[in-house]
C-alpha positions in Angstrom: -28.0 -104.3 -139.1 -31.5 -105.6 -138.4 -35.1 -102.8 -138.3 -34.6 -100.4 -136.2 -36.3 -100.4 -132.7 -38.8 -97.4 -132.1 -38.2 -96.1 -128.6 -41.5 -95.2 -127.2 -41.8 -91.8 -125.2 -41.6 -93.7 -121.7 -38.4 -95.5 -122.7 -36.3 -91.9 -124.4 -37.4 -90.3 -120.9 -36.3 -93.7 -118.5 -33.1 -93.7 -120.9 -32.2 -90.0 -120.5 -32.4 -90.6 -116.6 -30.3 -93.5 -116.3 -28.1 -92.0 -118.9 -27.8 -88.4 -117.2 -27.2 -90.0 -113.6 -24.4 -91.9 -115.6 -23.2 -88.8 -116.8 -23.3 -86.9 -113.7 -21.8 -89.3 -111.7 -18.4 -89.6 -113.7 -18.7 -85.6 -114.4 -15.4 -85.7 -111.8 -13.7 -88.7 -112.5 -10.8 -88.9 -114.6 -8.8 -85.8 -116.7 -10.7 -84.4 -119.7 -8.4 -83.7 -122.9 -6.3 -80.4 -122.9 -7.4 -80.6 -126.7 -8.8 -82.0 -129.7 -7.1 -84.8 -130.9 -4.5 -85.4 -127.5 -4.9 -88.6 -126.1 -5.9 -88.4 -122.2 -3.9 -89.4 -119.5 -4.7 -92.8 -118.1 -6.3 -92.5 -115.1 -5.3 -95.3 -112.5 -6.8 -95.4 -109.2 -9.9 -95.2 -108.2 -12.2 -92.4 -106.6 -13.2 -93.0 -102.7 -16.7 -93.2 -104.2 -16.0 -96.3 -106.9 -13.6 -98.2 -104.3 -17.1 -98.0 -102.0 -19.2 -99.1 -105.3 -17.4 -102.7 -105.8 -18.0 -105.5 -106.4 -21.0 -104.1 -109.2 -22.8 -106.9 -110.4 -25.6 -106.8 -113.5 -27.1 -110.0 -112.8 -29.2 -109.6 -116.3 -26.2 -109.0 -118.3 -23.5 -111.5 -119.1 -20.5 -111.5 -121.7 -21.7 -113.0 -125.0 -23.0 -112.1 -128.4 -24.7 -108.6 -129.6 -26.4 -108.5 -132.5 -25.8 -105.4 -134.3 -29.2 -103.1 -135.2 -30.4 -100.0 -135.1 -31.5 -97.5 -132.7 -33.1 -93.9 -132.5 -31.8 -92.0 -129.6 -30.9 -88.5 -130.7 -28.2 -87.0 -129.1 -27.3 -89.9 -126.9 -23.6 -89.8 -126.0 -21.9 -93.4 -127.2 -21.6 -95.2 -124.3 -19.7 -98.5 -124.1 -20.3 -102.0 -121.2 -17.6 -103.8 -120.3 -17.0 -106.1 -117.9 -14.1 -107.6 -115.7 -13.5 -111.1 -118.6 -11.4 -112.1 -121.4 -13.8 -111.2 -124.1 -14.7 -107.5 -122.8 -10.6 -107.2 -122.6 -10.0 -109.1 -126.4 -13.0 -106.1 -127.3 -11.7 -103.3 -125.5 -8.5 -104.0 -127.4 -9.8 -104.4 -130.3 -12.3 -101.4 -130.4 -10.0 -98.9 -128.1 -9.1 -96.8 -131.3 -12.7 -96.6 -132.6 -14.1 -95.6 -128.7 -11.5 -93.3 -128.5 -12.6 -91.4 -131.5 -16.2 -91.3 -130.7 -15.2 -89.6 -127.6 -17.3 -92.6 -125.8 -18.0 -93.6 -122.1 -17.7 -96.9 -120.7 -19.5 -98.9 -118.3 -17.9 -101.5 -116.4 -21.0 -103.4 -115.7 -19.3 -106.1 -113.6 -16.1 -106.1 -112.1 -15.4 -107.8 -108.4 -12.5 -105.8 -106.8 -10.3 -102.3 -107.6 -8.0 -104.4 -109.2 -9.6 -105.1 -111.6 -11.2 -102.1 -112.5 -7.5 -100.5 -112.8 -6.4 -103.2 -115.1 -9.6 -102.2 -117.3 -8.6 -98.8 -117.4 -4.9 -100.1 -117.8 -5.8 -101.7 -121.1 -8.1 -99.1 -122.3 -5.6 -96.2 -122.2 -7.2 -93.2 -121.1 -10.9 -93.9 -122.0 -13.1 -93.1 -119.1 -14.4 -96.0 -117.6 -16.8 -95.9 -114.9 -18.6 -98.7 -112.5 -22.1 -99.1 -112.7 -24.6 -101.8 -112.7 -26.2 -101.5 -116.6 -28.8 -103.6 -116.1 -32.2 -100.5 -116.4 -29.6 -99.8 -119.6 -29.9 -103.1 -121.0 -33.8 -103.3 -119.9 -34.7 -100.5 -121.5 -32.7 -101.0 -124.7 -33.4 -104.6 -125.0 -29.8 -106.8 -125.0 -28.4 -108.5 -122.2 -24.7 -109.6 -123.5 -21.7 -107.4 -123.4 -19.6 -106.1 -124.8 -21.0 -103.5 -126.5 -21.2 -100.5 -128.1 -24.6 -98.2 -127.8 -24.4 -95.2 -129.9 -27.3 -92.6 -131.1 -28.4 -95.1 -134.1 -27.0 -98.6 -133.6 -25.6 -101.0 -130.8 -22.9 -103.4 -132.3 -20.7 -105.6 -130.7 
């Protein structure tokens, strides 16, 4: 990992806006886990409000190379982007274990139709995947590829 990236006091308050409106706009999509440990039941179809969202389009994020560093955003929920392309699917596949562990949301940050969005959430077996256009996300904590992992103290591909 490369030096870590002060937030200033501007960015942590922009970041916990975006990130709360995130937050509360998935608060009633998708089932939450009966309990610790059980694995949550895919979720395939899509809410009136997310057909209505599509296509979402980031237009300053692309799929491509993340450099890994570290961050300092306490008590930021991991949070995952995705998109609707082969290397967000070879990632989500290869990373689906480790997501699912950190109890992490994801943010399909381009994706042109429902179907697509259901075979994302297909492949990611139960992790909550929401659409949303990540691109005040990706301003405010500087990258502009997915996928990729943000977490409290690093982003890593």
């Amino acid at each position: 990992m490369t030096a870590m990236n002060p937030m200033n006091t501007w960015s942590r308050r922009m970041l916990c806006c975006v990130l709360a409106g995130l937050l509360a706009a998935c608060a009633s999509t998708g089932p939450e886990r009966a309990r610790q440990g059980e694995r949550p039941k895919q979720v395939l179809f899509l809410a009136p409000w997310e057909a209505e969202m599509l296509p979402v389009v980031s237009w300053s994020l692309s799929p491509g190379p993340v450099e890994s560093r570290a961050v300092d955003i306490p008590g930021l929920r991991p949070v995952f982007l995705v998109g609707d392309d082969s290397l967000s699917r070879s990632w989500l596949r290869l990373q689906r274990d480790k997501l699912r562990r950190l109890n992490a949301l994801g943010l399909v940050v381009n994706v042109a139709s429902p179907e697509g969005l259901l075979e994302l959430r297909q492949l990611a077996e139960g992790l909550r995947l929401i659409p949303v256009t990540g691109d005040d996300l990706a301003a405010l904590l500087e990258f502009s590829h997915y996928p990729v992992l943000v977490t409290s103290s690093y982003i890593e591909q």
